[in-house]
C-alpha positions in Angstrom: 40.9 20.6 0.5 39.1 19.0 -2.2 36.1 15.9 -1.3 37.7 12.7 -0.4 36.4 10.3 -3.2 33.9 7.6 -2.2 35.4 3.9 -1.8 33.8 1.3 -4.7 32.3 -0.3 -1.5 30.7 3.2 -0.4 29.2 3.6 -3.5 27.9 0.1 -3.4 26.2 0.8 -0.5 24.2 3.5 -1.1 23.3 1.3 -4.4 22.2 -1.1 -2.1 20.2 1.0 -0.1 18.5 3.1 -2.9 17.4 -0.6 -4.0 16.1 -1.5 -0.4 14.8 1.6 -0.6 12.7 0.5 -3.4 12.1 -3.0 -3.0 10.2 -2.0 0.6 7.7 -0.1 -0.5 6.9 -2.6 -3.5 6.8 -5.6 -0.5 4.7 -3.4 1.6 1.8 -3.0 -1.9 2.1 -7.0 -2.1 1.3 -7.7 1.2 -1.3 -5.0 1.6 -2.7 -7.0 -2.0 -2.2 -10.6 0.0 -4.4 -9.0 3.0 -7.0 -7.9 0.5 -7.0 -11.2 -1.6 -7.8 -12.9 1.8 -10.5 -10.6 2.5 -13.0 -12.2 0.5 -12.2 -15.6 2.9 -13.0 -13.6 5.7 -13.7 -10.3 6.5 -12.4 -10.4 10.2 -8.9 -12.0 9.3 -7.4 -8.3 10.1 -8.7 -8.9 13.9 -7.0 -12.2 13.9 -3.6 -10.8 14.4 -4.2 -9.7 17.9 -3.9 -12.7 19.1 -0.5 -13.4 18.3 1.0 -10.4 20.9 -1.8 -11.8 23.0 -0.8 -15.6 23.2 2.9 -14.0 23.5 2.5 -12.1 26.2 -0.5 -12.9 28.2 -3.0 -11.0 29.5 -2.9 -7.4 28.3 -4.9 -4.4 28.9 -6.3 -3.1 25.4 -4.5 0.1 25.5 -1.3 -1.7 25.9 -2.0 -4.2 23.2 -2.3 -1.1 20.5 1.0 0.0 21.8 1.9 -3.5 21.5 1.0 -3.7 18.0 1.4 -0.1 16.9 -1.8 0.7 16.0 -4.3 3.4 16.7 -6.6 2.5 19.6 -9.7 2.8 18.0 -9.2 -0.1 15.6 -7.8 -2.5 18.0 -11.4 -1.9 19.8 -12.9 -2.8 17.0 -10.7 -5.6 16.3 -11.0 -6.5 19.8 -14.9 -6.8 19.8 -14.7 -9.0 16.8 -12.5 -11.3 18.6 -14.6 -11.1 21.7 -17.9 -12.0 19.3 -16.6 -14.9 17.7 -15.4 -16.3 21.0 -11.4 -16.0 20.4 -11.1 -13.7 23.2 -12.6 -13.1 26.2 -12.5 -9.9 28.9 -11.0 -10.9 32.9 -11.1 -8.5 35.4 -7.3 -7.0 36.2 -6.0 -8.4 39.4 -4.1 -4.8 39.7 -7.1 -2.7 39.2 -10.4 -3.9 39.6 -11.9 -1.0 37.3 -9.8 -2.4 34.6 -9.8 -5.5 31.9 -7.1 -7.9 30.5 -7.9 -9.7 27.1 -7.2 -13.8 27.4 -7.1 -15.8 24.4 -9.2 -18.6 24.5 -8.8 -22.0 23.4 -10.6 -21.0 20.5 -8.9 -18.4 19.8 -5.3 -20.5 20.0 -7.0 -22.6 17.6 -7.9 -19.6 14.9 -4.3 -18.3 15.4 -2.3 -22.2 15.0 -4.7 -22.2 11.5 -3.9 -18.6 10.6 0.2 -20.0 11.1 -0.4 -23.1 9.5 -2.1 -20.7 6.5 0.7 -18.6 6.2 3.5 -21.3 6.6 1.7 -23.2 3.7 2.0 -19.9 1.4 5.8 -19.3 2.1 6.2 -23.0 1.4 4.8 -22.5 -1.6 6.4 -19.1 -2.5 10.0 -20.3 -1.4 9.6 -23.6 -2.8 12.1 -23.1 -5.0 14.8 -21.9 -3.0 17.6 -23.6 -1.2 17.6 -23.8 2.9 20.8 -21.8 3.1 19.2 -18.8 1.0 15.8 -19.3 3.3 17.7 -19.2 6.5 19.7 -16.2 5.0 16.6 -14.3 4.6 15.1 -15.2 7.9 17.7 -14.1 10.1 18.2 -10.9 7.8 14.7 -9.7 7.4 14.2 -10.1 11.3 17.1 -8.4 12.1 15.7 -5.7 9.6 12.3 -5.5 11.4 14.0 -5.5 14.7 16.2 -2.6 13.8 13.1 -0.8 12.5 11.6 -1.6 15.9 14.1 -0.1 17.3 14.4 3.0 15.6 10.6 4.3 16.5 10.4 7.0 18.8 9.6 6.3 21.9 6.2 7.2 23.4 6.0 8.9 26.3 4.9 6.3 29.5 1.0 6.8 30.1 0.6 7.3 34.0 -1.8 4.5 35.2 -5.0 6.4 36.8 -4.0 5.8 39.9 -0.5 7.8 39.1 -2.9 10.8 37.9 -3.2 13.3 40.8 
């Protein structure tokens, strides 16, 4: 039985995905180049994003918040002591386990975070400032459908036992 030919729409598909394909990595470069051009404005900025899953979600443990933000434990510690430093976030003891910590954001730190959104909003003004609110809104409800379908498709990690769950 010979291949059943590929629909017009089929082939415009995997066009369309070959070009995502290409246009992600190419947004990933420019905003790894925006992070670096704000570098020089301060070298801490990268810390700075903690606080968002932070003010989000409350207190978390610091484990939980690399999980949170998927990223390796070691450098949310460091992130985390830079925060802790500059007095954006502070250490409280866990009401479920008195050997543990949460992270709190202070009022400081709500501060640094509503000027890092104010910072950003101000740059996709300017970057969109051309475009109509229907092609704006387009984008926003695709691209966050897009991340929250990447979100979904990680693996899952296995559950880490709480200590007290370790025998």
């Amino acid at each position: 039985m010979p291949p059943t030919p590929r629909s017009p729409v089929e082939g415009d598909r995997d066009r369309q995905l070959r070009t995502l394909g290409e246009q992600l990595p190419r947004f990933m470069r420019l905003v790894h180049a925006l992070k670096n051009a704000q570098a020089g404005e301060s070298r801490d900025r990268a810390a700075l994003v903690l606080l968002y899953p932070l003010v989000q979600s409350g207190p978390l443990r610091q484990g939980a918040l690399a999980e949170r933000v998927h990223a390796d434990p070691s450098t949310v510690s460091r992130h985390v002591g830079v925060l802790i430093e500059q007095g954006l976030v502070q250490r409280v003891p866990d009401e479920t386990d008195g050997r543990a910590s949460r992270l709190v954001v202070t009022d400081a730190g709500r501060a640094a975070l509503a000027q890092l959104r104010a910072e950003r909003e101000a740059h996709l003004a300017r970057v969109t400032a051309g475009w109509d609110t229907a092609d704006l809104t387009a984008l926003t409800t695709l691209f966050g459908r897009l991340v929250d379908d990447f979100t979904a498709s990680l693996p899952a990690e296995p559950a880490t036992p709480s200590p007290r769950e370790i025998p």
